[in-house]
N, C-alpha and C positions, 0 to 999 in steps of 0.2 A: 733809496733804501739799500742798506750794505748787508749783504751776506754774511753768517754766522758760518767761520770758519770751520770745516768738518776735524781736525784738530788742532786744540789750545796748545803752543810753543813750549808752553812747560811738561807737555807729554813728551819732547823729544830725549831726552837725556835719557828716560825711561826705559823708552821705545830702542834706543840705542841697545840697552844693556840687555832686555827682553833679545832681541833678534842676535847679542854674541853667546850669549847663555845655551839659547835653542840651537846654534850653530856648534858651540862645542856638546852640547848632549848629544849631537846624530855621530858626533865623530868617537866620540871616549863617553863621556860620564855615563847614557845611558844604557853601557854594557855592564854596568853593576850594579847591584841594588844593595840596601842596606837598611837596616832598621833599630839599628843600635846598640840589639842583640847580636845578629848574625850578619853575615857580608859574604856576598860572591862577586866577583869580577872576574876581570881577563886578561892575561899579557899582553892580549893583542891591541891592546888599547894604546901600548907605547908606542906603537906605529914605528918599529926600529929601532926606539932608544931604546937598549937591552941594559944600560946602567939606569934608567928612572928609578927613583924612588916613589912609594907611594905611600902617602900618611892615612891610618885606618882606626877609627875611634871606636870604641866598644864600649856598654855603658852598663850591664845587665847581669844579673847572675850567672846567668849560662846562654850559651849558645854554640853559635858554630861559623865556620871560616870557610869557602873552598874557592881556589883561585884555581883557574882554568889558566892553560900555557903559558906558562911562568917563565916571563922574562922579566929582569932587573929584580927588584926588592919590594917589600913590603912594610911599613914598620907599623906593626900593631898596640894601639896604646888600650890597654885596659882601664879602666877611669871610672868605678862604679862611684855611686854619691854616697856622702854621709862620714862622721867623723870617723868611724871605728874603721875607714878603709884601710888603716896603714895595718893594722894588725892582720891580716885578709892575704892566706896566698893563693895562689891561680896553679889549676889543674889540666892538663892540658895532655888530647889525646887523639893523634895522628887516626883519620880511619884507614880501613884493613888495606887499601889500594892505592894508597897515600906516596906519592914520588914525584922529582921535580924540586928541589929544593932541600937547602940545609936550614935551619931553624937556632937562632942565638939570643940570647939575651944581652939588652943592647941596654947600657948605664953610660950617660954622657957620651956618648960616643966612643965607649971599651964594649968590643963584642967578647961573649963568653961563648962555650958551643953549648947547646939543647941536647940535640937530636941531630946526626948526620941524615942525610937525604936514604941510606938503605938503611937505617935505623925507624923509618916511619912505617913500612907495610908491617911490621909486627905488631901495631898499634899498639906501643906499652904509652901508662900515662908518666907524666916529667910531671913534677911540682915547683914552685918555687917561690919567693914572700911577693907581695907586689910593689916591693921598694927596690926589688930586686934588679927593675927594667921594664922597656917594654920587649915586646918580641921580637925580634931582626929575621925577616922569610924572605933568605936570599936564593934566588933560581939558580939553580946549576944547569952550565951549559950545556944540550943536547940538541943533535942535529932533527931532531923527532919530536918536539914540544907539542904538535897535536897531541899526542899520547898520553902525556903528561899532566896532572890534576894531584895540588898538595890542597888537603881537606882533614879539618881537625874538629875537634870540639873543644868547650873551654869549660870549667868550671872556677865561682869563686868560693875559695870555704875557708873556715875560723883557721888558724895557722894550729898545730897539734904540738905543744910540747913536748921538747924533748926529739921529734919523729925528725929524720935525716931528710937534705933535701931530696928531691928530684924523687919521690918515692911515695903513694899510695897509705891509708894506712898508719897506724898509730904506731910508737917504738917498741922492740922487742920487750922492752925492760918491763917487769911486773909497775903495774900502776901504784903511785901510791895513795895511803885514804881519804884524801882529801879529792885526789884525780880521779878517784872510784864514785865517790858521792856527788863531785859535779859532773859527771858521766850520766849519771843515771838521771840528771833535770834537761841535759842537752843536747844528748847526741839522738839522732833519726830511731834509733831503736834500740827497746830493751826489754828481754825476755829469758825466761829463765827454761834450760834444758839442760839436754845432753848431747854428747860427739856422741854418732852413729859413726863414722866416717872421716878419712882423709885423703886426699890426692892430690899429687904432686903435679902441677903443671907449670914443667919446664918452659915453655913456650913465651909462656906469660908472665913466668918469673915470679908464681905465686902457691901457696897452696888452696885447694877448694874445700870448705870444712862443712861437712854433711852434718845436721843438726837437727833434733827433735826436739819442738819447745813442749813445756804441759803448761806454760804460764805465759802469755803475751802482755806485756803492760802497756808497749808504746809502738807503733810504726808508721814509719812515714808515707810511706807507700808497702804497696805487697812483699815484702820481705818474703815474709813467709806465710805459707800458704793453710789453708783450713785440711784436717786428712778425711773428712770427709761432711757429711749434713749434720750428721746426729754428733761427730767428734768434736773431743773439746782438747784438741793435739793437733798443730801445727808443723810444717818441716821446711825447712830450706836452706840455702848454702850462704857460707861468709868468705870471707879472702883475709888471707892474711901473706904479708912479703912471704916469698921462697927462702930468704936469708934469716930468716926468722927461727928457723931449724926446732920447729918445735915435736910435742907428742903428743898423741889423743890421750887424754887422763880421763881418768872414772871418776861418778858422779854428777851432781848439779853444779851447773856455771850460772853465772848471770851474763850475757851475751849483753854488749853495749856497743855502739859502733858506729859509722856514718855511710850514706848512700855516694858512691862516687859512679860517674855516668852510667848508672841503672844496677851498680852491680854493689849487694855488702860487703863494706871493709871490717873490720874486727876491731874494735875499742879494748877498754878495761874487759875484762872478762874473769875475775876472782870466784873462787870455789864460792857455793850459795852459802853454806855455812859462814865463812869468812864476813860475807858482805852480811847475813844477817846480823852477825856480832858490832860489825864495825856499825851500820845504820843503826842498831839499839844502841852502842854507847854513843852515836854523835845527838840520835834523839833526846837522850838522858841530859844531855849538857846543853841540847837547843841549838844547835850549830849545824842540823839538815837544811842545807840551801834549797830543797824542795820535798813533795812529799809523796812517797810510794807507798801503796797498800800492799805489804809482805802477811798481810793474815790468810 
């Protein structure tokens, strides 16, 4: 009577692969994790190759990047699915303590510059289309790479006509009415008020526009805030570029805009009058792409 082999010969090839897998996860892979939105690793994983490159796929609307002691390169592909990707740029924003690393957009192999490596701890956000490139996160040399940690977030969002690259936020230029009326079906929020307020911060390269809504139509999140139980009056702040050199003006606005990493940016924004004329004559002809209650 012959013994039943405790393993069949067609496990070996297997078994091979299983035992180099596990061998290289205890040395490198297992120091980064990843989930398709977000990714952390470690320089230390090159084990002295300080030119490694390393290829990083991201798949998701949003997330976040942080590479610990940054030796050699990163090159980060952004690859969300679905056809409308090419029209889709990516937002992207160093956090406050962000160092180690210059930041390029990398097309066939031509780098462009991002973000220098002391251009990151002021965490401004960089835009750009997503045909643009993928990311090129090259470490810069320092004798102190413990120290060192480059950590960003990314956003993908619809591309903004007309809006310059590498910059937050819709163009300075008044909307026109066509860009006012498809404003108002698509962007994160829209509500009608007034400027309480402006301020200027330099730092951030933006202004903060203090706003009292009496009409909320749409938010995506907490924009703006209730003033109190029994109030039917909202308030809270939008951004808009520093270069944008604008003024508080009097009266009703229609406030339209989009959420960029948790903070409002400022869309079409047209005197209420204005937009109530322009939505009654587009109503009148049947050519509102969507439908707001203005009563």
């Amino acid at each position: 009577m012959h013994s039943q082999p405790l393993l069949d010969a067609s496990w070996f090839p297997r078994l091979v692969v299983v035992v180099f897998v596990f061998s290289r996860c205890r040395t490198s892979l297992c120091q980064y994790s990843s989930d398709h939105c977000s990714w952390k690793g470690s320089g230390l994983t090159h084990e002295g190759h300080t030119r490694d490159v390393e290829q990083v796929y991201l798949r998701c609307a949003q997330g976040t990047l942080e590479w610990l002691y940054p030796t050699g390169a990163l090159i980060v592909n952004l690859r969300p699915s679905g056809a409308a990707a090419a029209r889709l740029s990516i937002c992207v924003k160093p956090a406050a303590r962000s160092s180690g690393s210059n930041i390029y957009l990398d097309l066939d192999g031509r780098l462009r510059l991002l973000l220098r490596e002391e251009e990151l701890a002021p965490a401004k956000a960089r835009c750009f289309g997503i045909l643009e490139g993928a990311l090129f996160i090259e470490a810069v040399p320092h004798t102190d790479i413990g120290r060192r940690v480059t950590a960003l977030q990314y956003e993908l969002v619809a591309e903004v006509p007309g809006a310059e690259d590498t910059t937050l936020g819709a163009p300075c230029q008044p909307c026109s009415d066509a860009e006012v009326l498809l404003a108002v079906c698509t962007t994160d929020f829209v509500a009608r008020g007034v400027i309480r307020a402006m301020q200027e911060e330099v730092a951030e390269d933006r202004w903060s526009i203090n706003v009292d809504v009496s009409r909320l139509h749409r938010q995506k999140t907490q924009v703006f805030v209730p003033g109190g139980p029994r109030a039917r009056r909202w308030s809270g702040h939008i951004m808009m570029p520093l270069r944008c050199g604008i003024k508080a003006g009097e009266g009703d606005f229609l406030f339209t805009g989009t959420l960029r990493f948790g903070e409002a940016w400022m869309g079409c924004a047209p005197r209420y009058k204005d937009f109530l004329r322009l939505y009654g004559e587009a109503q009148r002809l049947g050519n509102n792409p969507c439908h707001l209650d203005v009563d």
